[in-house]
C-alpha positions as CSV (number, residue, x, y, z in Angstrom):
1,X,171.0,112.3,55.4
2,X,173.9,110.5,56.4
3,X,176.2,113.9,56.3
4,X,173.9,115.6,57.9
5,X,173.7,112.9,61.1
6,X,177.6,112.4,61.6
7,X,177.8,116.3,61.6
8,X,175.3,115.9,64.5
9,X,176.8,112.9,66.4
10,X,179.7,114.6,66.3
11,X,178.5,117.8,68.1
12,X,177.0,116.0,70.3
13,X,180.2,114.2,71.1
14,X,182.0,117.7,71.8
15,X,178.7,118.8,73.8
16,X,179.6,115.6,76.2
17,X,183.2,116.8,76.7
18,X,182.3,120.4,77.5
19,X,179.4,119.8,79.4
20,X,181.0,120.7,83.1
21,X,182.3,124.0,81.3
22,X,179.1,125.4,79.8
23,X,177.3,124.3,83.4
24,X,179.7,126.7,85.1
25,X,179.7,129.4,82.4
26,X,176.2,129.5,82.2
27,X,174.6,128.6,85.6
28,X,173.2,125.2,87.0
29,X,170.5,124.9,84.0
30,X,172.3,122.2,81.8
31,X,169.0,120.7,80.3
32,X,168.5,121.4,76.7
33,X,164.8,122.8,75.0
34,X,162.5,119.8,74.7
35,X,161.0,120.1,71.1
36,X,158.1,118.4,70.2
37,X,154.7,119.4,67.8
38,X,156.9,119.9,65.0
39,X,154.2,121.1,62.2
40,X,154.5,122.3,58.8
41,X,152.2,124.3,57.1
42,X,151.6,127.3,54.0
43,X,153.3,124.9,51.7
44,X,153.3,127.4,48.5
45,X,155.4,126.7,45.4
46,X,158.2,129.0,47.1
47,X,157.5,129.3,50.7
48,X,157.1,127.1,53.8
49,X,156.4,127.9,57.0
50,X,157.7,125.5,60.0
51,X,156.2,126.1,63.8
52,X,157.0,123.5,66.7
53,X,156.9,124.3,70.7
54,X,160.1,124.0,73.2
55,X,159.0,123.7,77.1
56,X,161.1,126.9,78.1
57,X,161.6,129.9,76.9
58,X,164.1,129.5,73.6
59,X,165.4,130.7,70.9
60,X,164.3,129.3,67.0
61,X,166.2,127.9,64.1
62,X,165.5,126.2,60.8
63,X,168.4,123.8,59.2
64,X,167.3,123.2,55.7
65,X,168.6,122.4,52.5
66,X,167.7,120.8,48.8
67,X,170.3,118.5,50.3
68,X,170.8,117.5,54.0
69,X,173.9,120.2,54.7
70,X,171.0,122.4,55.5
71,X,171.0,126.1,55.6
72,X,170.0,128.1,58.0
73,X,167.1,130.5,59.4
74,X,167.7,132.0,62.9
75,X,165.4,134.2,65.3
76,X,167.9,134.6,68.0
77,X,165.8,135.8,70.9
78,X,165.4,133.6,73.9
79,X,161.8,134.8,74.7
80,X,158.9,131.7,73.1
81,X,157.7,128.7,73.6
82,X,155.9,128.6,70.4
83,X,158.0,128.9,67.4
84,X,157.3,129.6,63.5
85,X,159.9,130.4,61.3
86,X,158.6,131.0,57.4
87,X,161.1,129.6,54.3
88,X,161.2,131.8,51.6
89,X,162.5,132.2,48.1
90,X,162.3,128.5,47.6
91,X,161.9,126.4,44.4
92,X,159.1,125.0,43.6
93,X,158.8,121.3,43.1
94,X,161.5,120.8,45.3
95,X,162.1,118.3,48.0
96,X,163.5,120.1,51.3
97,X,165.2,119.1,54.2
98,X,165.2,120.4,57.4
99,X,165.3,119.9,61.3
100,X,164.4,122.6,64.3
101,X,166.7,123.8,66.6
102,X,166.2,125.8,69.9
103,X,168.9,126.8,72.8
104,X,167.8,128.1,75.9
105,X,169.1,131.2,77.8
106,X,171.6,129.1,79.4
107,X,172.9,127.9,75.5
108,X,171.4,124.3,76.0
109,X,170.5,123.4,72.6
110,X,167.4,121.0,71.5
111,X,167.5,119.3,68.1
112,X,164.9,117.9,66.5
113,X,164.5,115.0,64.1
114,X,165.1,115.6,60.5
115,X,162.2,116.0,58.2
116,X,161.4,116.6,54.4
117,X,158.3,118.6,52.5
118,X,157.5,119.0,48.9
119,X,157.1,122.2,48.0
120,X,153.9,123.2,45.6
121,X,154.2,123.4,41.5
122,X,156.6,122.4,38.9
123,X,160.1,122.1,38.9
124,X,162.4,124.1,36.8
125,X,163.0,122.3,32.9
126,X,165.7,120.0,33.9
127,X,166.3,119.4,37.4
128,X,165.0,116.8,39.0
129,X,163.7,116.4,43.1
130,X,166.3,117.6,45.6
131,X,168.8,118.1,42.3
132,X,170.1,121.2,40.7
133,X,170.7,124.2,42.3
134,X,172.9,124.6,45.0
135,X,171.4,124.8,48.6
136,X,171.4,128.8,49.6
137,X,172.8,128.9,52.9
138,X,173.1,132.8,52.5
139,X,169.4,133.5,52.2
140,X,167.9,135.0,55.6
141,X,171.5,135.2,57.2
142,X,171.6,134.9,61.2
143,X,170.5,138.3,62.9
144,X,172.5,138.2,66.1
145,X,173.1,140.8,69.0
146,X,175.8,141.5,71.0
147,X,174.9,140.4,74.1
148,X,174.1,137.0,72.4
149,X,177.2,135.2,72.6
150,X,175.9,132.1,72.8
151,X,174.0,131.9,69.7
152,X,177.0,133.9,67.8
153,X,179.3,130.7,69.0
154,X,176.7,128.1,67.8
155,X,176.2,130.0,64.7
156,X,179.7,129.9,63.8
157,X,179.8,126.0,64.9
158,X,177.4,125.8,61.9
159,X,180.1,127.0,59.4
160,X,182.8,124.8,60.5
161,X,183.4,121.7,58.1
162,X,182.6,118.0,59.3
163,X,186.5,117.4,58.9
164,X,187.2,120.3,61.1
165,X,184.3,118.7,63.8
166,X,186.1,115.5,63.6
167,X,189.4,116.4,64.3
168,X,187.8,118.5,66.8
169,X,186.3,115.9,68.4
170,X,189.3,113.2,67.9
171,X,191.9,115.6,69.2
172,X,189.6,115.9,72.7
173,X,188.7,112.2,73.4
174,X,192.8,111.1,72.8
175,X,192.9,113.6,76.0
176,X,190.7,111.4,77.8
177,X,192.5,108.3,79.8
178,X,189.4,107.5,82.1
179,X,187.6,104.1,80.8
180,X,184.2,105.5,82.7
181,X,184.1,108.8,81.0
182,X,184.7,107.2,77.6
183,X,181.5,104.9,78.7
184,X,179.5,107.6,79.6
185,X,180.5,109.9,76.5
186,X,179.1,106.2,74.3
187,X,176.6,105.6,76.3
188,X,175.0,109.7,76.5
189,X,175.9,109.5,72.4
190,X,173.5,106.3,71.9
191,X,170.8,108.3,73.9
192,X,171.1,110.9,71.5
193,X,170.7,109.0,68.3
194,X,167.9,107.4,69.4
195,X,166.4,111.0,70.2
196,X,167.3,112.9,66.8
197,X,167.1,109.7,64.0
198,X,163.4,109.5,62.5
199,X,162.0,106.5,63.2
200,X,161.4,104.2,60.2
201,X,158.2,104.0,58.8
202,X,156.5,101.6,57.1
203,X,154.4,103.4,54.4
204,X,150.9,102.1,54.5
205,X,149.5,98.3,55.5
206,X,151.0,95.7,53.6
207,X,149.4,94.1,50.3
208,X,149.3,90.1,50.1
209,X,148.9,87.9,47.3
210,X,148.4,84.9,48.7
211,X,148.2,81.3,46.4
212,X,147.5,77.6,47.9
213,X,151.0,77.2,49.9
214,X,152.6,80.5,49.7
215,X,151.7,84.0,50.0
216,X,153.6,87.0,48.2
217,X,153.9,90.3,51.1
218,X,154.9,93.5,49.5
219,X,155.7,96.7,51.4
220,X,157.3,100.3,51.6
221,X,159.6,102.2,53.7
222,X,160.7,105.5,54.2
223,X,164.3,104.5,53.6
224,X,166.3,101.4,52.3
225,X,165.7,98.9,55.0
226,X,165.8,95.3,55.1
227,X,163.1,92.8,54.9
228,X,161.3,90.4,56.6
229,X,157.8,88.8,57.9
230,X,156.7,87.1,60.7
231,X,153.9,85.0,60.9
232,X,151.8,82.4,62.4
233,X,148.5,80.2,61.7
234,X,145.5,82.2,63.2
235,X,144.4,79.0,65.2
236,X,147.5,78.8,67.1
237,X,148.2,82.5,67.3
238,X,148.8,84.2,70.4
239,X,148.4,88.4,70.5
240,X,152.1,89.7,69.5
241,X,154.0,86.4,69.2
242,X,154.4,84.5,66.2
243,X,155.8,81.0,65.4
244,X,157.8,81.8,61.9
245,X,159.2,84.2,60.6
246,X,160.8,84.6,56.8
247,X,163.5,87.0,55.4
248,X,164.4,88.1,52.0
249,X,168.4,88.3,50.5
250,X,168.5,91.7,48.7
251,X,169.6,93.9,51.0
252,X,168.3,97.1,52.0
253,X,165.5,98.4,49.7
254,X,162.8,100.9,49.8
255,X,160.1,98.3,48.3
256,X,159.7,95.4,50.5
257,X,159.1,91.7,48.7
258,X,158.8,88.9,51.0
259,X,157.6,85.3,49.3
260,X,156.5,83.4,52.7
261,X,156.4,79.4,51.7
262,X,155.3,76.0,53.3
263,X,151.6,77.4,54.3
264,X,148.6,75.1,54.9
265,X,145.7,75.6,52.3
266,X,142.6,77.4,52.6
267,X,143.7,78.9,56.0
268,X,144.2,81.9,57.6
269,X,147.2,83.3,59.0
270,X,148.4,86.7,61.1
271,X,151.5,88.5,60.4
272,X,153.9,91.9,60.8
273,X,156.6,93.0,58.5
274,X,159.8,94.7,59.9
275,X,162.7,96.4,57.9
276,X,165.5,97.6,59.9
277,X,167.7,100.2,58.2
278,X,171.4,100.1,58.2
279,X,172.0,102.5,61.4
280,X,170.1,99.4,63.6
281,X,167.1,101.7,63.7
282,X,164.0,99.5,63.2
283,X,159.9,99.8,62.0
284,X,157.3,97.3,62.0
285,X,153.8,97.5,61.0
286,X,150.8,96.1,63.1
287,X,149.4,92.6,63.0
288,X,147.0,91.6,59.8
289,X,145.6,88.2,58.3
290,X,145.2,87.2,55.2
291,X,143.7,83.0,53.7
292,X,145.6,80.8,51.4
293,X,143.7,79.5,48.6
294,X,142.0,76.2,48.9
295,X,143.2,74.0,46.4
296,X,141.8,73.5,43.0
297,X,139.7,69.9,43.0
298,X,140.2,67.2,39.7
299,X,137.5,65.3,39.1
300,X,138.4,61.6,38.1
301,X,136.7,58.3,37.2
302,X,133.8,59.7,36.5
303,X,131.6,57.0,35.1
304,X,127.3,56.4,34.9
305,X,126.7,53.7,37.7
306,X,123.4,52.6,36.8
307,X,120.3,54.3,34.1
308,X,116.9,53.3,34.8
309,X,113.7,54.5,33.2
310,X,113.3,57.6,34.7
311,X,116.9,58.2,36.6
312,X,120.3,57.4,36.4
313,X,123.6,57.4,39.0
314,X,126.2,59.0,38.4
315,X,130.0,58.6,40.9
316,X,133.3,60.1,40.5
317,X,136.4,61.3,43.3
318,X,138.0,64.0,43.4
319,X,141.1,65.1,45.0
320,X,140.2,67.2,47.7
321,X,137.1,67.8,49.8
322,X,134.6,68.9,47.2
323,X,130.8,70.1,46.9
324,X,129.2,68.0,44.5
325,X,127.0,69.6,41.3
326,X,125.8,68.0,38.3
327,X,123.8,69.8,35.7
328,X,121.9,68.0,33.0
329,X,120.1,69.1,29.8
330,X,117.5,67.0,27.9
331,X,118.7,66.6,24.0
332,X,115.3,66.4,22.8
333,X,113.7,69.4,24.0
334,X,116.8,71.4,25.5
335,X,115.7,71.4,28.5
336,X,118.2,72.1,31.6
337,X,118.1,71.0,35.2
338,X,120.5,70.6,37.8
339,X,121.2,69.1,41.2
340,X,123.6,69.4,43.8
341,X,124.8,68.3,47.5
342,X,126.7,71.1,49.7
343,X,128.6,68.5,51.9
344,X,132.6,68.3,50.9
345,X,133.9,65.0,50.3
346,X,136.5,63.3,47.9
347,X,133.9,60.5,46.7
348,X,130.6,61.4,45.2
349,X,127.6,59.2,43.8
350,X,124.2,61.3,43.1
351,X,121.2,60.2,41.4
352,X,119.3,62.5,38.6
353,X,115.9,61.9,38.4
354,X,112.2,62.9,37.1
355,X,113.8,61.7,33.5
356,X,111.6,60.8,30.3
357,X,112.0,56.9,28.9
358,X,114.0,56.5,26.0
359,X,115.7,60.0,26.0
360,X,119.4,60.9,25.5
361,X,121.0,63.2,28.3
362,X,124.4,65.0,28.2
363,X,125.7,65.8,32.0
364,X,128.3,67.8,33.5
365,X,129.9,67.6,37.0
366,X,130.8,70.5,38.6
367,X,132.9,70.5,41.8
368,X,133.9,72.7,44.5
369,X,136.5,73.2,46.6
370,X,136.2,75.2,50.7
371,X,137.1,78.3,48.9
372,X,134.8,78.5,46.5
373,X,137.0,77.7,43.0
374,X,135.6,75.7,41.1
375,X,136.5,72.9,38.0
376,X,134.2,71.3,35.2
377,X,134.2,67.6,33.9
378,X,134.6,66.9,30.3
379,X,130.1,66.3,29.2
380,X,129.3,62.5,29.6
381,X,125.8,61.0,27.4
382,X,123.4,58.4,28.7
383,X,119.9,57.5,27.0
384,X,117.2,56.4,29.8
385,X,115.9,52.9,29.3
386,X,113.6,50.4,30.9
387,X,115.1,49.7,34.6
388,X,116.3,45.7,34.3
389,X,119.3,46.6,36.5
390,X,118.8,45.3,40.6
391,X,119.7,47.6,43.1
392,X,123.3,48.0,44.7
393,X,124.3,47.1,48.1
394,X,126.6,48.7,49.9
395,X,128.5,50.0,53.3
396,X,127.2,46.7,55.1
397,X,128.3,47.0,58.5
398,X,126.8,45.3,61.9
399,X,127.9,45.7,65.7
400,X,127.1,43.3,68.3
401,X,126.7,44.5,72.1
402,X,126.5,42.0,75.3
403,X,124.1,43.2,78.6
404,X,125.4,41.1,81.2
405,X,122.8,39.2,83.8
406,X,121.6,35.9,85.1
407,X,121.2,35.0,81.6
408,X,123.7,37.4,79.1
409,X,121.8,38.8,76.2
410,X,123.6,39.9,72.4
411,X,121.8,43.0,70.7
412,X,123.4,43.1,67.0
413,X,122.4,45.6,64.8
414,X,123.1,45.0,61.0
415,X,122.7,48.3,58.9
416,X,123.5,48.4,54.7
417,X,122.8,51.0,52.2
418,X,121.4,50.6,48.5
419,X,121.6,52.8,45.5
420,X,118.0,53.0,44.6
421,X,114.5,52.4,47.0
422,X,114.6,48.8,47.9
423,X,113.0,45.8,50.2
424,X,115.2,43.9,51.6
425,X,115.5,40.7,53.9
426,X,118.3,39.2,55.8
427,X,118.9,35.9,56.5
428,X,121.3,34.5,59.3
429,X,122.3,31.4,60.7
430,X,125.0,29.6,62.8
431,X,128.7,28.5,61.9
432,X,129.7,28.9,58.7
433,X,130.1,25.6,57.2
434,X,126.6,25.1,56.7
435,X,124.2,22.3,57.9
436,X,122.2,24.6,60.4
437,X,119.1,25.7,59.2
438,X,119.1,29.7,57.9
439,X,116.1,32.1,59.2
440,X,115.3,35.0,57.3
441,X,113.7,38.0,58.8
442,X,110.8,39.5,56.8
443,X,108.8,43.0,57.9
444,X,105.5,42.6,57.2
445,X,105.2,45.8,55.8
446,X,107.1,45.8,52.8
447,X,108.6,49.8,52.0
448,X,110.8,51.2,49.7
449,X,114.3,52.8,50.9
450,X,117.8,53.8,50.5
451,X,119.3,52.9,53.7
452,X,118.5,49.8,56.0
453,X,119.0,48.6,59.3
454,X,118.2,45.4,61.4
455,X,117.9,44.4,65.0
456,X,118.6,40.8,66.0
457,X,118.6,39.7,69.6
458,X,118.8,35.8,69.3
459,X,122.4,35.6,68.9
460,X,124.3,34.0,71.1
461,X,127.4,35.0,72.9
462,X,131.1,34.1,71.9
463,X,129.4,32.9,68.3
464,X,130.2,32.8,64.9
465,X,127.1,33.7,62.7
466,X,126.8,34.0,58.8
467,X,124.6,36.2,56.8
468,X,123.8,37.6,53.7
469,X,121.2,40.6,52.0
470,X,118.2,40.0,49.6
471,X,117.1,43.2,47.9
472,X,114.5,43.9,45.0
473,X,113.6,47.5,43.6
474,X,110.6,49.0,42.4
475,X,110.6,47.2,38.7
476,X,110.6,43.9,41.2
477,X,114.9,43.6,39.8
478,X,116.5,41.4,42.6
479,X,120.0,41.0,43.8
480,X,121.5,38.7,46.7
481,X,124.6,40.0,48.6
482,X,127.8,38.0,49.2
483,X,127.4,36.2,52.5
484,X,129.1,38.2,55.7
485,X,130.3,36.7,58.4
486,X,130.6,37.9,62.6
487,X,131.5,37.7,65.8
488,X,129.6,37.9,68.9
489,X,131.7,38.7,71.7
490,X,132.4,36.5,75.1
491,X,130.7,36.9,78.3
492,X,132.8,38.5,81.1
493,X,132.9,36.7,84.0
494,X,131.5,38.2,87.6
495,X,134.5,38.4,90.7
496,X,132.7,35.7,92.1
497,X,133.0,33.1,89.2
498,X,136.8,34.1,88.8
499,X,137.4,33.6,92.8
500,X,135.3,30.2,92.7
501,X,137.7,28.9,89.5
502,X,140.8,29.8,91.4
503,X,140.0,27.9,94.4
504,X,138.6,24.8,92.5
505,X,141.7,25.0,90.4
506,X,143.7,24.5,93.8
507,X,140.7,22.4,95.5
508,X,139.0,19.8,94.4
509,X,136.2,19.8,96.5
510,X,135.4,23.6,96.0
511,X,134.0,22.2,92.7
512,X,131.5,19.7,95.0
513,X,130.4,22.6,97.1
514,X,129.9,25.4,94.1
515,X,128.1,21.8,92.5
């Protein structure tokens, strides 16, 4: 390919310095054929046939090759728009090269972008694709007339050697001493690239395999290219612009890896690969997503809080956010049973219950993670037994709010959980060195529950009040909490009382009028 596109550069080059020439010889018409709709088509295992369309009236040729020195089929006439040239006598098996070229009556030539088919069937026993036999440039030779000069010349052009095009082209620029005609002659040449190279493709949408902090991007190209990926997290992603972007070091290859590193798990990120080969021209692929994995939970310090007759409580944490699942079988009858709680969180505690006295139970805890993996504990055995254990108290808590009035109020509301349906009553009373009489707050209709709560609104303000939990269960098992102790907060004063303190602080006798 790379023969083929200097040969064309440098044509190009000698096209810019002859320019002026050719528009005098040939009239004021200096634009070239516009080619475009470049199809291929009767693929056979010796036989192609190539059509495209020019916007005047041109003549048609077909560059091709095994290799990219193509040969050459010519239909010299200056008389179409739509063109179709048919290859014959070709191998089959064979990968071909070729590119279009038209001129119009006024010898302005169009080239279009080189391109490659596969012709049908099975290569010859040992040659492989685009190997072997030479290229025939003699097959179909150029039919030309004589009052097509123009064509004979560019024919001809297509025999000369790149060395003999170089010097060529060497020996005119060293004529050139203007700095803006050299410009122009760079500037029209860049154009042209651009115009003739194929664009680089990126062959199909990328394939991800993504893990907890990294993600693995794979991707082809039409050519060697180099690699890299740009990305960004989906919830700060904004259409076409991406925060990070990650490269690889082998060079230019054909098959794209990419190992992107430092992602967030169990979250979902958009990205684009680009390759850019080694004549700057570039491809990129549209945007996609893909989602890390969440990361695998470990259960630890799993332990058996408390068996009663017919239940038992189970905890354990684990480290990450985790649904919660044990699942239970009888050892007497084999029976199975399970139970669950869908909420993530690192510590568990979850009661089994509807159990039979005086049975043995083997349990499993199961957790899992946001994205669904999931990890099994090692089996842990329990037999049920009569319930002499008293319920637990925990996440004791209380919050104390001040209405201000004539006379300030405190609403405190004291709220505590326990493992197991209890009663319970609280008791309270002022200071906490003792010698104040407690009171103990009793419902009158005694109820069983997990979680408790209690309203007092006899506290009063900027106080210090101690108090502690009594809690029975079911089997009449009773427990008394440590003793707690709070705050109730100040009264804030009104603007009047601040205004009155200040003057009496500077007058005495304000205190005799407030008084």
């Amino acid at each position: 390919m790379k023969r083929g596109f200097i040969s064309v550069l440098l044509s190009l080059f000698v096209f810019a310095l002859y320019s002026e020439q050719v528009a005098f010889v040939y009239g004021a018409d200096t634009d070239p054929p516009e080619i475009s709709d470049v199809q291929i088509t009767g693929v056979t295992e010796d036989a192609v046939t190539i059509t495209w369309t020019t916007d005047e009236d041109a003549d048609s040729l077909v560059n091709y090759g095994l290799k990219e020195d193509y040969g050459i089929v010519h239909v010299p006439t200056v008389e179409r728009t739509e063109h179709s040239i048919e290859l014959s006598d070709l191998e089959p098996g064979r990968t071909y090269y070729f590119r279009v070229v038209s001129s119009d009556a006024d010898g302005n030539q169009g080239i279009s972008a080189n391109y490659k088919i596969l012709t049908d069937g099975t290569p010859s026993s040992g040659e492989g694709e685009g190997e072997g036999k030479e290229t025939q440039t003699e097959t179909n030779q150029t039919v030309q007339t004589e009052s097509d000069s123009q064509t004979d010349s560019q024919s001809q052009s297509q025999t000369k050697t790149d060395s003999e095009i170089t010097e060529e082209v060497i020996e005119q620029i060293q004529k050139i001493t203007s700095p803006e005609k050299l410009q122009e002659i760079i500037n029209e040449t860049v154009k042209a690239v651009q115009g003739i190279t194929e664009d680089l493709t990126i062959v199909g949408p990328p394939t991800v395999i993504a893990e907890t902090t990294s993600a693995l991007i794979k991707w082809n190209t039409d050519r060697e290219s180099s690699s890299e990926v740009f990305f960004s997290p989906s919830d700060v992603y904004v259409e076409g612009q991406y925060e990070f972007s990650q490269a690889s070091t082998d060079g230019n290859v054909t098959d794209h890896e990419v190992r992107i590193i430092g992602l967030e798990p169990y979250t979902e990120y958009h990205f684009k690969v680009k390759s850019k080969d080694s004549f700057g021209i570039e491809g990129e692929s549209r945007d996609f997503t893909f989602k890390t994995k969440a990361s695998v939970p470990n259960i630890r310090n799993l332990r058996i809080v408390k068996v009663e007759e017919n239940s038992a409580t189970l905890a354990w944490d684990t480290t990450v956010p985790s649904k919660a699942l044990i699942e239970y079988q009888d050892l007497t009858t084999g029976a199975q049973n399970s139970v669950g709680r869908p909420t993530l969180a690192s510590t568990h505690q979850m009661q089994i219950s509807d159990l039979t006295l005086g049975t043995r139970y083997v349990a499993f805890v199961i957790a899992e993670n946001a994205g669904g993996d999931r990890v099994k504990s090692n089996p842990i055995t329990f037999i049920t037994v009569k319930d002499t254990s008293p319920p637990l108290i925990s996440n004791v808590t209380n919050e104390s709010t001040i209405f201000p009035g004539g006379e300030s109020r405190i609403q405190t509301i004291i709220e505590w959980d326990t493992d197991e349906p209890s009663y319970c009553t609280l008791t309270y009373r002022e200071g906490i060195a003792g010698g104040v009489e407690p009171t103990t707050i009793e419902s009158e209709d005694i109820s069983y529950a997990e979680e408790h709560v209690e309203v007092i609104v006899e506290f009063a303000p900027a106080t210090v009040y101690q108090f502690w939990l009594d809690c029975r269960d079911e089997s009449k098992n009773t427990v008394k909490s440590e003793n707690y102790v709070l705050f109730t907060p100040i009264q804030e004063k009104n603007i009047i009382d601040i205004i009155l303190e200040n003057f009496e602080s500077t007058f005495g006798w304000v205190k005799n009028v407030n008084g």
